[in-house]
N, C-alpha and C positions, 0 to 999 in steps of 0.2 A: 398661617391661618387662612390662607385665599386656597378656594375651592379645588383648583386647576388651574391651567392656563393656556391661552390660543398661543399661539407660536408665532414671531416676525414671519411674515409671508414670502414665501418657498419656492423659488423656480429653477428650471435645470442650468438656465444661463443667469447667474449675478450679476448686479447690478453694480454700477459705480456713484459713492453718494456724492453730491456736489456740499462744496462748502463756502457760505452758509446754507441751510438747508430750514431751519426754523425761524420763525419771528413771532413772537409773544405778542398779542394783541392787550392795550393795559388801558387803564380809565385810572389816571390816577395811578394811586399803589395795585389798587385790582387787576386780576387776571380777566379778562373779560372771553379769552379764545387764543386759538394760534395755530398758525396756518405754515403746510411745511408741502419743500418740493422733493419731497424722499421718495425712493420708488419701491422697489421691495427688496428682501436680505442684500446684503454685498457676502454674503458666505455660499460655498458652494453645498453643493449635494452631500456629499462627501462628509465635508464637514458638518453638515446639521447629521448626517447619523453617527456621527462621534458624540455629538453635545445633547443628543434625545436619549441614548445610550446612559448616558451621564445623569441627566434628569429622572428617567426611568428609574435607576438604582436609588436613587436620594430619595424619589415620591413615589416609591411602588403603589399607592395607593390612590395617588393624585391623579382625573383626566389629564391626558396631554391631543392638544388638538393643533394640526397641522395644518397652518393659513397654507392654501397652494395657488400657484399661479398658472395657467400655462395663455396658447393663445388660439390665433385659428386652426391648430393641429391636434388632433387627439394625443397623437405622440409629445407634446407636450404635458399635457394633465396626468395621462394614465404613468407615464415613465416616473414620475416624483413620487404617484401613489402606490406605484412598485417598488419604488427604494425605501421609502418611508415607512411601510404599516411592516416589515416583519423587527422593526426596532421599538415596536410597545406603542404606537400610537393611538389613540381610543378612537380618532374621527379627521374628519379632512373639513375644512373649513375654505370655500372656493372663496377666490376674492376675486370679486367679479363687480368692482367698486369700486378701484382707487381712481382719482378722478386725475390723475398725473400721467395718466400716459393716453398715448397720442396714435394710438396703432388697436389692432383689433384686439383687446384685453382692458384689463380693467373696468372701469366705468363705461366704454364706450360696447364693452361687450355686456355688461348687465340692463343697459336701455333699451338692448334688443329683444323681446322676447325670444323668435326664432333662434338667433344666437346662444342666447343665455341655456334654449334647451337644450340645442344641441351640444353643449360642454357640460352638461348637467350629466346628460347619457354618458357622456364619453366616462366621466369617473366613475356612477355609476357602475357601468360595465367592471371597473379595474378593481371594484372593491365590494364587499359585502358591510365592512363597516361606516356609523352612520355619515352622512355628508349634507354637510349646509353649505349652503348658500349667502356670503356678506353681501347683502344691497345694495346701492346706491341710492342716495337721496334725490341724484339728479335727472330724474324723470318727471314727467306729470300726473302719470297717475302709479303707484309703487305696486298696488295689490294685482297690477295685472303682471307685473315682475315675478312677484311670487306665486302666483296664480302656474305661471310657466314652469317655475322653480320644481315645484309640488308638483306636477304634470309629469315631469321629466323623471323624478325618482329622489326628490333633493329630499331628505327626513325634517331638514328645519331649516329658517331662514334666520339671517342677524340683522339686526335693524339700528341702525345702518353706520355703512362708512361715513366719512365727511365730504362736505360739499366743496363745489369747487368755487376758490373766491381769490381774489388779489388782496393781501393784508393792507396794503397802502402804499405810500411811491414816497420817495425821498422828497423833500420840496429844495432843496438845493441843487440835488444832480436830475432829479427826474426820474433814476431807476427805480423801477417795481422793486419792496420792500417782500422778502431777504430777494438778496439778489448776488451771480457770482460773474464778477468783472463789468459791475454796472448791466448786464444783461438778466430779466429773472421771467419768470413764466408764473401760468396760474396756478395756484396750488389746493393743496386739501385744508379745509378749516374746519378744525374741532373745537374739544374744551367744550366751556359751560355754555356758549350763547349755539351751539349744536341739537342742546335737549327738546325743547320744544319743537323742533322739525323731527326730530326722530321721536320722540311720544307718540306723536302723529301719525308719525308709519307703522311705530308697534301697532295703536291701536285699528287704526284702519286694516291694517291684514288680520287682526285680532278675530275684527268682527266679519270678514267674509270669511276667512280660511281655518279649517279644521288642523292646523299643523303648530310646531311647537316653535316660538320665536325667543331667541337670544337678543335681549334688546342692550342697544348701547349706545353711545352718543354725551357727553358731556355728564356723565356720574360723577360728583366729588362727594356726596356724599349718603349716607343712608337712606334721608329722604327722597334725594333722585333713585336708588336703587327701588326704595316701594313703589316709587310712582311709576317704573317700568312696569313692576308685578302687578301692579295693579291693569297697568295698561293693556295687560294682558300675556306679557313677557313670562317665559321659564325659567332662565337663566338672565344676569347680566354682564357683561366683559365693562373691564374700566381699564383705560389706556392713560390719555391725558393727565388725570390727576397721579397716578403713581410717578409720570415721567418729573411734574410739578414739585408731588410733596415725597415722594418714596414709598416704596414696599411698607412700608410700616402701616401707613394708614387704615389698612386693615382692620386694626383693632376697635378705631371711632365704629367705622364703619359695620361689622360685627354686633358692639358692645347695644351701637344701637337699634340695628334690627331686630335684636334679643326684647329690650325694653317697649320696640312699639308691638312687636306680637304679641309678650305677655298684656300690656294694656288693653289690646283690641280685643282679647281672647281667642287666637290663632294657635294653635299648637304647630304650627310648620308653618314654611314661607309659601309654600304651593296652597295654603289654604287661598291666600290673599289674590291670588291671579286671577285677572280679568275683573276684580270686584270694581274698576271703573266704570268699565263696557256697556252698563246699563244706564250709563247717565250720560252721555257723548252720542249726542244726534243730531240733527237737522236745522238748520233756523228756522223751520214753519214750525216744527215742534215746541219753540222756545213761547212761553207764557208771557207776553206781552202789556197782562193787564196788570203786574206786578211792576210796584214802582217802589224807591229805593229812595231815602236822602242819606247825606253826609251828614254828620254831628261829629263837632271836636269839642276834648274833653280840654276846656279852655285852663282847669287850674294847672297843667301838664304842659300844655302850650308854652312852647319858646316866642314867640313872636317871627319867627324867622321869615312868615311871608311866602315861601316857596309854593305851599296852595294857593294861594293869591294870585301870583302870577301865571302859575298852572291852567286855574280857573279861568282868569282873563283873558290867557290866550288862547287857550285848547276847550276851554270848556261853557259856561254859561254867565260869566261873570257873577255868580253868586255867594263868592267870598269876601270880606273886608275884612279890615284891622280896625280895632275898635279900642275904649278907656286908655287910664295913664298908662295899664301892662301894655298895651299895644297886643292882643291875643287876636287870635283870629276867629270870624263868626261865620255860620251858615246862613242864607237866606233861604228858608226852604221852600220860598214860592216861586224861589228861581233856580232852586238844586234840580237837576235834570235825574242823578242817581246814577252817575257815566261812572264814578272808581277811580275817575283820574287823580283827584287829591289823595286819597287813600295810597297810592300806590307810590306818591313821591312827596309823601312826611316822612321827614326823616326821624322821629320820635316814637311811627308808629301810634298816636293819639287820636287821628281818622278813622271814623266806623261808620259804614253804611246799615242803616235801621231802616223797616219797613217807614214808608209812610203814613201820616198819622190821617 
C-alpha cells in the first residue's frame, strides 16, 4: 500500500555501523523520540544495484528514490548517480542533513548555502531526473537553505532530517546514552517529539518558495500526514514509525486519509496542500483583544487536581477543588485564557470558551 519509497542513503565508500547505535527516548510506556549514531548504508554500490534491480521488478510501478551521499568532490555525487539511474531509479534524493558526521557532508554541508549549491550543481549536471534536496533542521533560518537548494537546480526539497541531540547519559557510569565502549557522540533525533520543528520548516519554505516539499519528521500517523499537506507538503516519507511498528501500518494510516478527505469534501490529497498557510503569521498579526477562559465540565471531572497544580504553578492560580466530589472550578476573574490546563487534563474535560 505505501506510495514508493526513498532508499537507506547511498555512497561510493560504506560505512561501518557502530553497535549500539539506537536509543529510544520513553515517558513512561511512550515512545516520545529516538536518537541514533548511524551513518549512511554499510552496503556497497555494487550491491544496492543488485537490490534496486530486485525492487524495480517487484514494483514496476512504484517511485524508487535514491538517498545519495557524496562530499567535497563532485566525483563523489555525480559517480553514485552514474551507477544508479540506469537501474530504474525515479529521483536522487541528496542528503545534505545527517547531523552524524563531522567532515564536509551531511549536516555540515546543508548549513552552508554556498556548499549546499555547489553539490546541488554537481548532480544536477549528472542527471536529468528530478533531484531533492533533505534538509537539515540545524540551522537558523531553513528557507535560505532551500532558497540555495532551488537556485542550484534542486526540483524539491524534504523537510527535514533530524536534529542533532544527546538522548541522555547513564547516571552510573556517565557515558552518553547509546554509547559503544562507554565512549558515545551526538546523534540524530527523530520520532514524534521532531514534528513540530519540521512543520515549521515545511511551512516557512511553503510560504516563500514556489518549489515542491517532501515533508517528514515524526509521522506516526494520518493526522501528522494531513498536517504536512496542509503545511504545505507534496509528498510525505515516514521512517520512525515503520522502524517502531512495521510496514504494515500503512493501512491506519491510508484507511484514514481516505475518511478525512471524503469528510472535508476533498477529492485528492493534493486538494488539501498548503490549506494551513493562510493562517500562520506574525505575532503583531495576532488579535489581542480576544480573550478566552477555561470551563470544566465538572460532572466528568475526576478530581485528580493536575489543573490545579498546573494553574498554581505555571499559570494564574485560578483553579481550586471545591464540595464533598472534590471537582475542580474555574475562577474566571482570574483565568487569564493561557490553555495550559486544557492541554494537561488527562480526561480531556477543559474547554476554553470566549469570554463572557
Amino acid at each position: 500500500g505505501w506510495g514508493g519509497a526513498v532508499l537507506k542513503t547511498i555512497g561510493l565508500v560504506p560505512t561501518k555501523h557502530p553497535s549500539p547505535r539506537v536509543y529510544v527516548i520513553k515517558s513512561g510506556r511512550d515512545k516520545r523520540g529516538m536518537v541514533d549514531i548511524e551513518l549512511i548504508s554499510d552496503m556497497t554500490v555494487d550491491r544496492w544495484e543488485k537490490e534496486i534491480d530486485l525492487i524495480r521488478a517487484s514494483f514496476p510501478d512504484r517511485p524508487i528514490i535514491a538517498s545519495i551521499m557524496g562530499g567535497g568532490d563532485p566525483f563523489d555525487w555525480q559517480e553514485v548517480v552514474r551507477r544508479l539511474e540506469p537501474h530504474g531509479v525515479d529521483g536522487f534524493e541528496m542528503n545534505a542533513s545527517c547531523p552524524n558526521f563531522a567532515e564536509e557532508r551531511g549536516s555540515k554541508l546543508g548549513q552552508d548555502p554556498q556548499s549546499l549549491s555547489l553539490a546541488v550543481g554537481w548532480v544536477r549536471e549528472a542527471t536529468e531526473l528530478p533531484v531533492i534536496v533533505k534538509l537539515t533542521p540545524n540551522v537558523t533560518d531553513i528557507v535560505v537553505l532551500a532558497r540555495a537548494a532551488a537556485d542550484a537546480g534542486a526540483d524539491a526539497v524534504t523537510t527535514t532530517n533530524s536534529l542533532s541531540g544527546l538522548a541522555g547519559i547513564d547516571l552510573d557510569t556517565f557515558a552518553p546514552l547509546p554509547n559503544v565502549g562507554g565512549i558515545g557522540i551526538f546523534g540524530g533525533y527523530g520520532g514524534p517529539a521532531l514534528k513540530p520543528v519540521s512543520l515549521r520548516c515545511t511551512a516557512s519554505i511553503a510560504n516563500a518558495l514556489e518549489i515542491p516539499i517532501l515533508g517528514c519528521g515524526g509521522v506516526s500517523t494520518w493526522k501528522d500526514a494531513v498536517e504536512y499537506l496542509l503545511c504545505g507538503a507534496s509528498l510525505v516519507e515516514i521512517c520512525t514509525a515503520v522502524m517502531w511498528n512495521g510496514i504494515s501500518i500503512i493501512d491506519k494510516l491510508t484507511n484514514g486519509l481516505s475518511k478525512y478527505l471524503e469528510k472535508h469534501g476533498f477529492s485528492a490529497p493534493e486538494d488539501m496542500i498548503g490549506k494551513a498557510l493562510t493562517y500562520i503569521s506574525g505575532f503583531p498579526d495576532l488579535d489581542l483583544s480576544i480573550k478566552l477562559v477555561a470551563r470544566i465540565d465538572e460532572q466528568h471531572c475526576n478530581g485528580c487536581g493536575i489543573c490545579v497544580k498546573a494553574c498554581d504553578s505555571g499559570g494564574y492560580q485560578a483553579i481550586t477543588m471545591y464540595g464533598e466530589e472534590e471537582v475542580a472550578r474555574v475562577d474566571s476573574d482570574k483565568c487569564d485564557g493561557c490553555g495550559l490546563c486544557v492541554g494537561v487534563c488527562p480526561l480531556g474535560v477543559v474547554v476554553l470558551n470566549p469570554r463572557q
